[in-house]
C-alpha positions in Angstrom: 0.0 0.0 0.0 2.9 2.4 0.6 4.8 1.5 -2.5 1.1 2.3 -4.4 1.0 5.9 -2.3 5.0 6.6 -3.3 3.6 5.6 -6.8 1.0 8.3 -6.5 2.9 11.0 -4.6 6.8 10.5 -4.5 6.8 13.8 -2.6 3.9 11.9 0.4 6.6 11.9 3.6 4.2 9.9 5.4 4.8 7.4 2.8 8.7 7.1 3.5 8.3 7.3 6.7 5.6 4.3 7.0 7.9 2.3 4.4 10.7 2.8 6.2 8.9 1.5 9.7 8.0 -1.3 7.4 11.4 -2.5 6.2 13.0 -1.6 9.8 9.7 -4.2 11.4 10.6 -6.6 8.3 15.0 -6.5 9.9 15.7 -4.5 6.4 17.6 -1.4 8.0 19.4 0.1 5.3 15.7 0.0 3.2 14.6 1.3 6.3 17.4 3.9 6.5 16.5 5.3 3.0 13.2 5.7 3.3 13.9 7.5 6.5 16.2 9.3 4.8 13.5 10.1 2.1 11.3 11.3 3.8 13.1 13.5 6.3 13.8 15.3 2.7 10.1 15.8 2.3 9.5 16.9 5.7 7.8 20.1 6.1 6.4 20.0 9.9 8.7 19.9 12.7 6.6 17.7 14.6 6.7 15.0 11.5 10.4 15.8 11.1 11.1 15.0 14.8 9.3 11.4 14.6 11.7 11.1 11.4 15.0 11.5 13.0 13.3 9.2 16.4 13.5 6.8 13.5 16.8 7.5 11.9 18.2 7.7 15.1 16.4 4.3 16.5 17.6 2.6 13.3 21.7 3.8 13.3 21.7 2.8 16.8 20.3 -0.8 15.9 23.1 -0.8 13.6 25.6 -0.2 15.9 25.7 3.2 14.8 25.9 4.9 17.9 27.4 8.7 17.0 25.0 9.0 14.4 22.1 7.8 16.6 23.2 10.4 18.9 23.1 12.8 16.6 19.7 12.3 15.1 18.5 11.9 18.8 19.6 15.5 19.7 17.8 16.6 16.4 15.0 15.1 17.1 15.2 16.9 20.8 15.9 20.6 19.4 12.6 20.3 16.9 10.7 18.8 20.0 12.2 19.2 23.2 10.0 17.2 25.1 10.1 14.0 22.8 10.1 11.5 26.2 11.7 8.3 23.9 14.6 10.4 22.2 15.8 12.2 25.7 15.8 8.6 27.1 18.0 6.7 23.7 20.0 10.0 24.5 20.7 8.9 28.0 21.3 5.6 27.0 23.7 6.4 24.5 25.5 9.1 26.8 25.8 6.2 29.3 27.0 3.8 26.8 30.0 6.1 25.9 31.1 6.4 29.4 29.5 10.2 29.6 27.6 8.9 32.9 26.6 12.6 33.7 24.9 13.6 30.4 23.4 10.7 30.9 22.0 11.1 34.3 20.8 14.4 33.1 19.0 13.2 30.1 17.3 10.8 32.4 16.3 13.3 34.9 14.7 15.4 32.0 12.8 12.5 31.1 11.6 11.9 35.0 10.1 15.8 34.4 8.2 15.0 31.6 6.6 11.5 33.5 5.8 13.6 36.6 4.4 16.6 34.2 2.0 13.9 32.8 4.2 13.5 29.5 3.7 9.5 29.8 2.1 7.5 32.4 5.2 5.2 33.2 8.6 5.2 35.3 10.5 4.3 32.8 12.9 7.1 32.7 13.0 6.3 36.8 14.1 3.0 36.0 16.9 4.1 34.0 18.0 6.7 36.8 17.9 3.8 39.2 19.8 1.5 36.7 22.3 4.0 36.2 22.8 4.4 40.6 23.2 0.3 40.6 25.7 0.5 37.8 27.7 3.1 40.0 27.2 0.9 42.8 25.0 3.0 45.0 22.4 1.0 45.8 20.7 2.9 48.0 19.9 5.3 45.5 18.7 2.5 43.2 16.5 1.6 45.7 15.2 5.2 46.6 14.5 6.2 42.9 12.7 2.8 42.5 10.7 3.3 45.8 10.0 6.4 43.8 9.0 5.2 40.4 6.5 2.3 42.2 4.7 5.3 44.4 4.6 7.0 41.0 3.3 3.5 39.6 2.6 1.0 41.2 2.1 -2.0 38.9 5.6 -0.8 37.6 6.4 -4.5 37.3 9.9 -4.2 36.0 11.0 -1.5 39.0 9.7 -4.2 41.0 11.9 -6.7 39.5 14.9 -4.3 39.9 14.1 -3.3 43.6 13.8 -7.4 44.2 17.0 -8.0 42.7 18.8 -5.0 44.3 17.8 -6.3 48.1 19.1 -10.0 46.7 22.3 -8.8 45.6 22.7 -7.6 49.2 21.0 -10.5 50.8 18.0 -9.3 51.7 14.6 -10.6 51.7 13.3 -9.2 48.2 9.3 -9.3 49.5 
C-alpha cells in the first residue's frame, strides 16, 4: 500500500516514513534507513520531522551506529524538546559512551516529563535507578525505585529491579 501511495505521490513523507517502519519491522535497516532518509527530505512540519530522526536515530543505533544515533537523537530533541523516547535513547547512548553525567541528566529530563503527565510510566525512573546500581549506590537505586512504584505501582519491572537490588545484598526481596 505504501509503494502504491510513493507511486502516487513520490513527494507523500508519510509514505517514507511508513515504508521505512516497514522495512525496519521486516529486519531490512538500510531499506529502512533510505526511506527514512526520504522522507526526512520531504519533511515540512517539525513535529513530522522529529518522529523522522526518532527513526533515523532508532535505526543507526540498531546498527551499531551509535554517533550518528546520537546525533539524530539530539535533532530530534531541538525540533521537539519534550520527545520522552529520544531524551531517554540520549541517555542511553551518553551512558554507553562512558558520559555517565549527560546521561544522568538526560534521564532526569525525562523523569520531568513523566511527573508533568508526559507519559504514564517510570520508565525514565528506571533508567535513573539503573544508572545508581551501575555506579554501585544502591541505596539510591533503591530510593528512585521506591519512587517510580509510588509513581506506579504496577511498575512491574521497578519491582523486578528493587527485588534484585535487596538479593544482591541479601536481603529478603518481599
Amino acid at each position: 500500500e505504501y509503494k502504491m501511495a510513493l507511486l502516487a505521490d513520490s513527494g507523500n513523507e508519510m509514505a517514507w516514513n511508513s515504508m521505512g517502519v516497514c522495512m525496519a519491522a521486516l529486519g531490512r535497516k538500510e531499506e529502512a534507513r533510505h526511506h527514512f532518509l526520504e522522507a526526512l527530505k520531504r519533511s515540512q512540519e517539525a513535529e513530522q520531522c522529529a518522529q523522522i530522526l526518532y527513526n533515523l536515530g532508532t535505526i543507526s543505533q540498531s546498527l551499531g551506529e551509535d554517533d550518528k544515533a546520537t546525533s539524530y537523537f539530539e535533532q530530534c530533541v531541538e525540533k521537539q524538546p519534550r520527545h520522552l523516547y529520544a531524551i531517554i535513547r540520549l541517555g542511553e547512548l551518553y551512558e554507553h559512551a562512558g558520559r555517565r553525567q549527560e546521561a544522568k541528566e538526560r534521564y532526569k529530563q525525562a523523569a520531568a516529563l513523566e511527573d508533568a503527565g508526559q507519559a504514564g510510566s517510570s520508565l525514565a525512573l528506571r533508567h535513573l535507578a539503573g544508572l545508581a546500581s551501575r555506579e554501585d549506590r544502591g541505596d539510591k537505586a533503591r530510593s528512585i525505585l521506591q519512587e517510580a512504584l509510588q509513581h506506579n505501582p504496577g511498575d512491574a519491572a521497578a519491582m523486578l529491579m528493587l527485588a534484585r537490588i535487596y538479593l544482591d545484598c541479601g536481603e529478603d526481596p518481599a
